[in-house]
Phi, psi and omega in degrees: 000349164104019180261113192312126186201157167239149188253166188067006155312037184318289174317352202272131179297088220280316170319332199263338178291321159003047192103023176254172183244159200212129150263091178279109211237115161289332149319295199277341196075021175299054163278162190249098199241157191037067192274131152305161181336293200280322162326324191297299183249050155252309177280005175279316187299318188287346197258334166270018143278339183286288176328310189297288179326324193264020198222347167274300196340306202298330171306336190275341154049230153241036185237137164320134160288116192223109182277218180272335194274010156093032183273147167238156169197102201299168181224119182263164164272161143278101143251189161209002180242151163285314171318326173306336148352259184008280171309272195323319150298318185294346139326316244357067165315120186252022178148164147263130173279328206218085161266104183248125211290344152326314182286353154316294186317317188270011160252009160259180173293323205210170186286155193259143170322133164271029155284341191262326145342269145357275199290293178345310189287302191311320206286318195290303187280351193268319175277332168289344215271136002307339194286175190287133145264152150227138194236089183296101167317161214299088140302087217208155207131131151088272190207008177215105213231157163253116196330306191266011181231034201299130176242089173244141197223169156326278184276014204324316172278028155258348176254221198291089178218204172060230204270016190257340162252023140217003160283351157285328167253096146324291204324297182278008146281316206272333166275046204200300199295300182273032143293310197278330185259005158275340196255016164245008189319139162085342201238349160054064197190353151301139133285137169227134224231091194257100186277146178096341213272123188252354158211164175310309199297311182296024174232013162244339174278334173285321177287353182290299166315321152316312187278338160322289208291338158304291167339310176290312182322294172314303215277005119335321177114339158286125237236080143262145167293109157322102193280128129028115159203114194254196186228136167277148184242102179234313154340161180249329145319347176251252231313325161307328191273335197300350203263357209258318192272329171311321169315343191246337183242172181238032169193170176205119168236122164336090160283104209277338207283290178310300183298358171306291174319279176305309206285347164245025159049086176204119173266108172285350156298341151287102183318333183293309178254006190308325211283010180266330186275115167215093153342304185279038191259173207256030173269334209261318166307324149331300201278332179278353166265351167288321176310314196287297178333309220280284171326304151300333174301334194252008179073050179230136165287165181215144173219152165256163168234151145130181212309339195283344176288327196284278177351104175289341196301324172301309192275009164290305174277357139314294152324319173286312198298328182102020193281134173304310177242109199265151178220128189204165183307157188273344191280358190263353198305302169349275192331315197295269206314326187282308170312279156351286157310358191264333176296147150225152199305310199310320192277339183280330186249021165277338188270297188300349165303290172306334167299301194287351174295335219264172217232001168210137200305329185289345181284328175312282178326332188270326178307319155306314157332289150325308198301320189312283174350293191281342163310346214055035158290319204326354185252349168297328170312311171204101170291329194292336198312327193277013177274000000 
């Protein structure tokens, strides 16, 4: 949403803030509290560069993420609201990579109909429409619970969540499924996007089921399409898996936010260890160029989501890596698109070269860094750095 915010703040006496003055600097993870005079208006000059920035920015529009040697690449949105709609055009957001039919469920009382479904879906397909939605079925699980649905376990992101509480519940995947294949009737432009999945059999009982609720859908008399049905790789177990599980599907997208988390056994909601959770260390970079290798060895596109698709400094090496598509919150996409054009795939991919030798993240950030830096990229990056 374009709002600044650090996440982990456990300590801040919140009581005590009350009518003080704050600098919340998101770059740095930063509050500030009571900043002098001069501090103060080193960050009024950044935040009306950030405005000025975001206001060049809008030129960018309607021209294609192109780099100069003329490589393409769409840079799609994450939503779950119809507002986000909004943002993402004015953005010029070329698709959804990532719609999560969750968050309907989580502003109501009781599970949604599937006529309440239905329109919900519709709206989402409809405003995008020719581009693709993807539509992650029902996550839920972890850190995103339903009031009227309680999961409480030990371990929630090791336990019951994803495609793993509704293949326990058929019922709400297969009325979730012909919700989603009545709402794309006439209009062809769904994806549908299966989380969690840590093995084949459960991605051969979610394609059954699909194909059910297709079948039911048909013999209603509604003249749908087999929409698209890809897989998420958030797991460390999909990535072993990827060449196996693509062989079943016609896409494969990275949830870069979860594989993080497991392959480095970090909960980033937890302060104590968040400063340990880095896309860029280099076992997670490691899987992720093995996913791209593996998906492509089967004649598959691959796309990612999550905060590291958002990141331009990252998605210059995402870009390099060979990811078909990038999916990110619509306020960073500019940004993505403003780098990206500035690049070219041979320096995007001299740079990941030199990355993939190194053995540790913080040299990595600096090595990019550096690279932005001798480009004149780096304050697009982090304006704050020149505070």
């Amino acid at each position: 949403m374009g709002i600044p915010t650090v996440m982990g703040a456990v300590d801040l006496p919140y009581s005590k803030v009350d009518g003080i003055e704050l600098i919340i600097d998101g770059y740095r993870g930063e509050i500030i509290t009571n900043p002098g005079k001069v501090l103060r208006e080193q960050y009024e000059v950044l935040a009306e560069q950030e405005r000025q920035l975001s206001e060049g920015l809008d030129v960018l529009r309607e021209l294609p993420c192109e780099t100069t040697d003329g490589h393409r690449i769409p840079l799609w949105v994450n939503t779950g609201l119809l507002a986000d709609v909004v943002r993402a055009q004015e953005r010029g957001a070329e698709g959804v990579g990532l719609y999560r039919t969750e968050v309907p469920f989580m502003i109501k009382e009781r599970f949604p109909s599937e006529k309440e479904q239905m329109a919900i879906y519709r709206e989402q397909l409809e405003a995008f429409h020719p581009l693709p939605v993807t539509m992650r079925s029902l996550d839920i699980g972890g850190d995103k619970c339903l009031p009227y649905f309680p999961i409480k376990e030990e371990n929630p992101f090791l336990g019951w969540r994803g495609i793993r509480v509704t293949l326990d519940h058929p019922e709400i995947f297969l009325l979730q499924a012909r919700a989603m294949l009545k709402a794309s009737a006439g209009l062809n432009n769904l994806r549908i996007l299966l989380p969690m999945i840590s093995g084949i059999r459960e991605l051969e009982e979610a394609l059954h089921l699909i194909h059910r609720a297709w079948c039911e859908v048909r013999d209603e008399g509604l003249d749908v399409r087999m929409p698209p049905v890809g897989v998420m790789i958030e797991v460390p177990a999909a990535v072993y898996l990827t060449r196996e599980l693509a062989r079943l599907v016609d896409f494969i997208s990275v949830g870069s936010n979860d594989l993080t988390q497991y392959l480095l056994a970090v909960d980033r909601n937890n302060p104590r260890v968040a400063d340990l959770y880095d896309y860029l260390h280099p076992a997670v970079l490691e899987a992720l160029q093995r996913v791209v290798n593996e998906a492509h060895g089967e004649g598959k596109p691959v796309s990612i989501c999550g905060e590291m698709a958002g990141d331009p400094a990252a998605a210059m090496l995402l870009l390099a890596m060979g990811f078909d598509s990038l999916s990110m919150n619509a306020t960073n996409l500019p940004k993505v698109k403003w780098l990206l054009r500035q690049v070219s795939m041979d320096t995007a991919q001299q740079l990941l070269g030199r990355v993939m030798l190194l053995d540790s993240p913080q040299v990595i950030h600096s090595t990019v860094q550096l690279t932005l830096r001798n480009l004149g990229l780096s304050k697009l990056i982090n304006p704050s750095a020149a505070v």
